[in-house]
N, C-alpha and C positions, 0 to 999 in steps of 0.2 A: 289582535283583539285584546282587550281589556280582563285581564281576570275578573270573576264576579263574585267571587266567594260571598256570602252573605253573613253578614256578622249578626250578632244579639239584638233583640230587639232595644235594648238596654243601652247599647252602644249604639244603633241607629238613631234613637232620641241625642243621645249625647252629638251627633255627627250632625243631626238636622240642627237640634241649637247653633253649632258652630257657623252652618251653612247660613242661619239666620241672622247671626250676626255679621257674616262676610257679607251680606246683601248688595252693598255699598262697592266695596272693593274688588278691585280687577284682577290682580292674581289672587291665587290660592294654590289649598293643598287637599290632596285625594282624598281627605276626609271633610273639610267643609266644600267641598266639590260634589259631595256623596258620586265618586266613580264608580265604585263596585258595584254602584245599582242599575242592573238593565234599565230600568224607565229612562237613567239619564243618560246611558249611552243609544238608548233610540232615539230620542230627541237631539242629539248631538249629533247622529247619523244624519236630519230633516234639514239640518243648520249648513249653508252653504260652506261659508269658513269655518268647521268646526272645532279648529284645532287651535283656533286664536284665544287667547284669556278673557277676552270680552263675552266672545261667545262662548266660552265654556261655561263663565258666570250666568250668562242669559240663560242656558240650557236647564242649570240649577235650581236661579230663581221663578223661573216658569213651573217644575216641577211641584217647589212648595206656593207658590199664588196656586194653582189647580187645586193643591192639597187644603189650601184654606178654603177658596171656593165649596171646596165637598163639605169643610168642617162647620161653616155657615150657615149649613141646611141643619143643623142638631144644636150647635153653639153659636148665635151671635155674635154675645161679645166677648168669649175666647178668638174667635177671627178677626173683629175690629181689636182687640189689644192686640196681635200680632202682627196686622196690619199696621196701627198706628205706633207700635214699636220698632218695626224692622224695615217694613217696604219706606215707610216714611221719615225714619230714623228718629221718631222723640224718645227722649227720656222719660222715665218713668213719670217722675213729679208731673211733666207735662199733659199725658197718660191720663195720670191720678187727674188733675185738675180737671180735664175736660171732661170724666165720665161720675166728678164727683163723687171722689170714694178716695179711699186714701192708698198708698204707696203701697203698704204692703198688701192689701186689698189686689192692688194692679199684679204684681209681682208672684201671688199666688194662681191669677187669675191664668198668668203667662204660662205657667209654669206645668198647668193640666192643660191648656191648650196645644204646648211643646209634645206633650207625652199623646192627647188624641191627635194629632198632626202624623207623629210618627207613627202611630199606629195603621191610619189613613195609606198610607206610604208603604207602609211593611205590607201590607195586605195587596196594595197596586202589586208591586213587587213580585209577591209570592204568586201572583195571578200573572202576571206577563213572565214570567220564570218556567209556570207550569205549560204554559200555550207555546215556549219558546221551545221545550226540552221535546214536548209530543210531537211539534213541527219536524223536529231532527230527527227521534225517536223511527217517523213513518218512514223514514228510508233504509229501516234497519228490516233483515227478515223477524217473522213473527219466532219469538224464543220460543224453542223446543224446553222447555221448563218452566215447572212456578216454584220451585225453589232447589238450593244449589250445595251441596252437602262437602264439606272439608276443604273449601277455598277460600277461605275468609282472608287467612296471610297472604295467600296470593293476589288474591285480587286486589288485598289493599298496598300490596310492592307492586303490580302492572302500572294499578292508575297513580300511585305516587312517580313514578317512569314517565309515563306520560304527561304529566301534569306539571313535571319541573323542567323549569327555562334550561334552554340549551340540550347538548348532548342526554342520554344516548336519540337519535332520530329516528331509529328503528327499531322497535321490541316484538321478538319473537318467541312465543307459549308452542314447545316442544314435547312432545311423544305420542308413544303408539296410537294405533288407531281405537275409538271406543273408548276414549281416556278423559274427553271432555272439554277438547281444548276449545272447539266452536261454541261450546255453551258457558265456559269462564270468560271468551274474550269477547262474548256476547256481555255480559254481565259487568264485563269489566266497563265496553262501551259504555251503556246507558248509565254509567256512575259518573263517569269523565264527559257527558252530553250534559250534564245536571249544573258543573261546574262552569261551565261556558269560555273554557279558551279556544276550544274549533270553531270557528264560522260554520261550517260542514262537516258531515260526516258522510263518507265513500264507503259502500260494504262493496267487495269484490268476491267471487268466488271463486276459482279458477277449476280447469277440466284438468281430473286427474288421469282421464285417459283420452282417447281419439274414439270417434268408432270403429276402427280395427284392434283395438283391445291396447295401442301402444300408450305411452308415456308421452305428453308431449317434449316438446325439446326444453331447453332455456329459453332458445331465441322465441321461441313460439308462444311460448310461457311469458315473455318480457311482453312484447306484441302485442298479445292480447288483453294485458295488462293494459298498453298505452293506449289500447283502441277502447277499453272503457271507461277510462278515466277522460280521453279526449269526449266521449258521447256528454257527458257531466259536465265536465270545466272545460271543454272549447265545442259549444256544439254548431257553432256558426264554421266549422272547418268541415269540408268535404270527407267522407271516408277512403274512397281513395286515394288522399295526398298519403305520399311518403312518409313511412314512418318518423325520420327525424326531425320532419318538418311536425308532425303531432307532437314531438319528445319536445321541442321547442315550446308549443303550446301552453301543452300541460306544465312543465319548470316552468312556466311563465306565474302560472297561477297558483300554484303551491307555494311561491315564493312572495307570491304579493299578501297572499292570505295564509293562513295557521287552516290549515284543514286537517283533518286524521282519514286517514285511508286502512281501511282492514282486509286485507287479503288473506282470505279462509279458506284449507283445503290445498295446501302445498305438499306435496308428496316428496319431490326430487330436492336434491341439494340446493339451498338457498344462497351458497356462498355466491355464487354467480349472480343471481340476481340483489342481489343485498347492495353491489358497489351501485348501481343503474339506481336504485331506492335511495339511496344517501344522496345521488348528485341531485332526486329530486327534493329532496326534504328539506327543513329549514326554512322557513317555521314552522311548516305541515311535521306531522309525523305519520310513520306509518307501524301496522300492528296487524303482524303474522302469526297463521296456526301453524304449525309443521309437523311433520313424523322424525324429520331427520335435523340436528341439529350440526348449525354454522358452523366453519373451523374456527380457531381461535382468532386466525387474521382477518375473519370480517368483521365490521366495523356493527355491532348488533347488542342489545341485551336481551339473552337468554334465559327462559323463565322456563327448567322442566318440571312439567306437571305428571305429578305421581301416582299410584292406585292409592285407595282411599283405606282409611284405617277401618279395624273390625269395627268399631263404635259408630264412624260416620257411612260406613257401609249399611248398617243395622240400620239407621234413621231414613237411608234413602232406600231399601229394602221395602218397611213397611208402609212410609211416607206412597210410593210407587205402586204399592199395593191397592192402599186406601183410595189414588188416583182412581184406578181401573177395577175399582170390585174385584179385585181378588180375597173373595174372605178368608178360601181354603188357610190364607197366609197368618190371619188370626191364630190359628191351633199351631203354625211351628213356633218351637222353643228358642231359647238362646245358641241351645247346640247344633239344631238344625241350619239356624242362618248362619251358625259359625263354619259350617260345611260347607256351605253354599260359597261364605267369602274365602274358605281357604282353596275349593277347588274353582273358582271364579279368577281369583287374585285380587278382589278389589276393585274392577274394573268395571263402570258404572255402565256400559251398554251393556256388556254381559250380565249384569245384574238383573236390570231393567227385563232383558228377553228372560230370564229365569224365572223373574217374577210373571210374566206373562204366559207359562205354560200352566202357573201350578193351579189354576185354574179348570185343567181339564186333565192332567197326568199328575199319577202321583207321586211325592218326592223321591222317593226310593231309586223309582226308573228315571228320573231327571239325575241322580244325584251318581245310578252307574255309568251311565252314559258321559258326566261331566269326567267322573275318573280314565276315562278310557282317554277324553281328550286330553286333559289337565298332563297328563304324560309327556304329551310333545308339546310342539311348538304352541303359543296364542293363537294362530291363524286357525291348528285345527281345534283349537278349545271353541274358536266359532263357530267353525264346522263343526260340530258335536250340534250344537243349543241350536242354530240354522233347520239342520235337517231334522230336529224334533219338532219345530216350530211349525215348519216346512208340511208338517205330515196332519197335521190337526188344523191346516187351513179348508176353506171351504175350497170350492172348483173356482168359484168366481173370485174369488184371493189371490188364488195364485195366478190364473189370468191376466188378473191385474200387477202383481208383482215379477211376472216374468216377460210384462213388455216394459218394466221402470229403465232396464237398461238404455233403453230406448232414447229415452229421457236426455239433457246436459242437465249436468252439475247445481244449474239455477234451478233447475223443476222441471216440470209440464203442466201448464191450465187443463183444467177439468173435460172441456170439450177436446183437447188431444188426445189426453190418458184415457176417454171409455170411446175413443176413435181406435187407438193403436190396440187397445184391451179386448175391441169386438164385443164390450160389456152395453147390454141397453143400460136405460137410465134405472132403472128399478134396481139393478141390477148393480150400478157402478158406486152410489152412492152406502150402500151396505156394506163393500168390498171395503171402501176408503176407509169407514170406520172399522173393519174388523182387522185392516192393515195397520192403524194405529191404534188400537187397542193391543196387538202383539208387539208393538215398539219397532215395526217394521217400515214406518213411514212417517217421512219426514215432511212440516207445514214450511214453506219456502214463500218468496215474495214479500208483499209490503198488507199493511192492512187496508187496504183498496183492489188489492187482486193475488189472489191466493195461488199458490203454485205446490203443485208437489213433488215430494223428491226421496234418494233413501239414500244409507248411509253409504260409503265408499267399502265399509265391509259388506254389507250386505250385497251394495254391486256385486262384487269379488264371487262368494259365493253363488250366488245367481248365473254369473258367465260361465262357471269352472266347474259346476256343480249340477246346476239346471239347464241353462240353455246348449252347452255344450254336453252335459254328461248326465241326461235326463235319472237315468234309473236310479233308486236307492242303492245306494255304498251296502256291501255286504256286511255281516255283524262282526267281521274281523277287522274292516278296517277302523 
């Protein structure tokens, strides 16, 4: 596909002149061609031979004859002069002679007609740009955010990665869990949808466990990968042909087309799967979350994402707050959420759940409890903020939050979750919201069918904690 970057409008006028003066002529160049403009690469998509100089000129000039067409209905004869200058090639004086009026008269005339033409244009443009990015856009799950605090450098090194011709063909956004990688390379996606080099975009999510609590393998991990990418890009193929007859497939079509595939929720070593990603990429790219980062010898670019600074910590503290009414959050000080970030570490889930207790417990007993965890490892910094959250749920919360296991990785529709949950309806859709009001539940799916899901900490907790080891932890551990 065509880059489409969209330049000035200033430079669009400057590009439509030149295209208006090529009118005539059979070759040209990307700028009196206007290529960068989706309009004329969809019209050049309708053209049987469209890769021929005639026709790419036809493609052109149909664009701006439509753009006069429009300009017609407001300016007359701004359209007949650009008509009778360009489609018809007269000279000016000839112009000038037949509408009686003189040269520069004509000249001036051309010259606001050039600038509302492209304006005409620029507007088509930004209209079949916005319908094209939402089109892409509905395949992505609904973002868990409305705004994104201390990735700005990141996000603008991913999408410059993705965005430049050739190598690396696989960029992978590395660390812990609750760190944010699904919500930057969510963010990063719809920036790089905007610019239009993917024909497609593939969100993948993959199962970080089995339902016997294990890991999947690689091989299974690769698998399942190629079984849904074959459902997308080869769906006229049987699901039970052989895998490598799908691996064929799918290279088939990554190769003909620039698609991006994102694979969110990798837990195990990537180096394995990283070589099986390269033999498909080219001109596709692909863009992984992980916990665990590649060795040096695969073939990847590495992007680790870090905990977040005391300042951009503080912004998504209160920002988080404002979200979900938490006012109590109004009355802490600087010192307060300085406590919070230094026994949290920065890490924006654990944030998020902090700020959703202080609503009903006060800081003091959140903030002893954080030190007890804060001691050992992250995992039990979770556990600390889980099992306070845990305790302040209603009966029908946790109902609902102790069949999520239940669940894969993608979600469960709402008729599953208050099936497995034993929740009536009165009763399921309260739970839903009181489960993401505590940042315990995740909106999954597309915006045509909503799915829900939680995070892979919180699985964690829930199997190890709840379903397996129901009772409250005593106050030593």
């Amino acid at each position: 596909m065509v880059a489409s970057t969209l330049f000035s409008r200033e430079q669009l006028t400057e590009n439509i002149h030149a295209a208006l003066k090529a009118w005539h002529g059979i070759s040209g160049n990307a700028e009196n061609l206007l290529e960068s403009l989706r309009l004329i690469q969809l019209r050049r998509s309708s053209l049987a031979s469209n890769e021929t100089p005639s026709y790419k000129r036809l493609a052109t000039n149909e664009l701006l004859l439509s753009g006069i067409d429009t300009l017609e209905a407001h300016d007359q004869t701004g359209a007949q002069v650009l008509r009778l200058r360009f489609q018809e090639n007269k000279k000016i004086i000839a112009v000038a002679n037949m509408l009686n009026v003189s040269e520069h008269t004509v000249s001036r005339i051309q010259k606001a007609a050039i600038v509302q033409l492209s304006q005409i244009i620029y507007d088509q443009e930004m209209t079949l740009r916005e319908q094209q990015a939402q089109e892409l856009e509905a395949h992505l799950p609904p973002s868990e955010y409305t705004h994104l605090f201390g990735v700005k450098g990141a996000k603008t090194n991913l999408v410059a990665h993705l965005l430049q011709a050739g190598a690396p063909w696989v960029v992978s956004v590395v660390g812990i869990g609750g760190i944010g990688k699904t919500s930057l390379a969510d963010a990063v996606t719809r920036q790089v949808i905007r610019e239009f080099v993917f024909e497609k975009v593939i969100w993948l999510r993959t199962e970080s466990q089995t339902m016997n609590g294990r890991s999947p393998s690689h091989e299974r991990t690769y698998e399942t990968i190629i079984t849904d990418l074959t459902q997308q890009l080869c769906p006229e193929i049987a699901t039970p042909m052989p895998t490598e007859q799908r691996v064929v497939c799918v290279r088939q079509a990554l190769k003909i087309h620039p698609y991006l595939v994102i694979i969110d929720n990798l837990e195990m070593d990537t180096s394995h799967l990283l070589a099986h990603l390269n033999d498909l990429a080219n001109p596709s790219k692909f863009l992984l979350t992980s916990r665990t980062r590649p060795t040096k010898q695969a073939h990847s670019f590495n992007f680790s994402l870090n905990e977040l600074s005391l300042v951009d910590a503080t912004d998504l503290i209160r920002h988080h707050a404002r979200e979900i009414g938490v006012s109590a959050l109004a009355e802490a000080d600087s010192n307060d959420i300085a406590t919070i970030y230094n026994l949290t570490g920065g890490n924006p889930l654990a944030l998020r759940l902090v700020v959703s207790l202080l609503d009903v417990l006060p800081l003091p007993q959140i903030l002893d409890d954080l030190s007890l965890g804060r001691q050992k490892a992250v995992e039990d910094l979770y556990k600390h903020i889980y099992w306070q959250t845990w305790q302040i749920l209603s009966q029908e919360a946790r109902d609902l939050l102790q069949a999520m296991p239940l669940v894969s990785e993608t979600g469960g529709l709402p008729d599953y979750l208050q099936e497995i949950s034993g929740l009536s309806a009165d009763q399921f859709w309260p739970a839903i919201q009181e489960l993401r009001k505590r940042s315990l539940l995740e909106v999954r799916g597309t915006i045509h069918k909503k799915q829900y899901g939680i995070h892979r900490l919180t699985e964690t907790f829930l199997r190890t904690e709840i379903v397996h080891w129901p009772e409250v932890p005593a106050a030593s551990d």
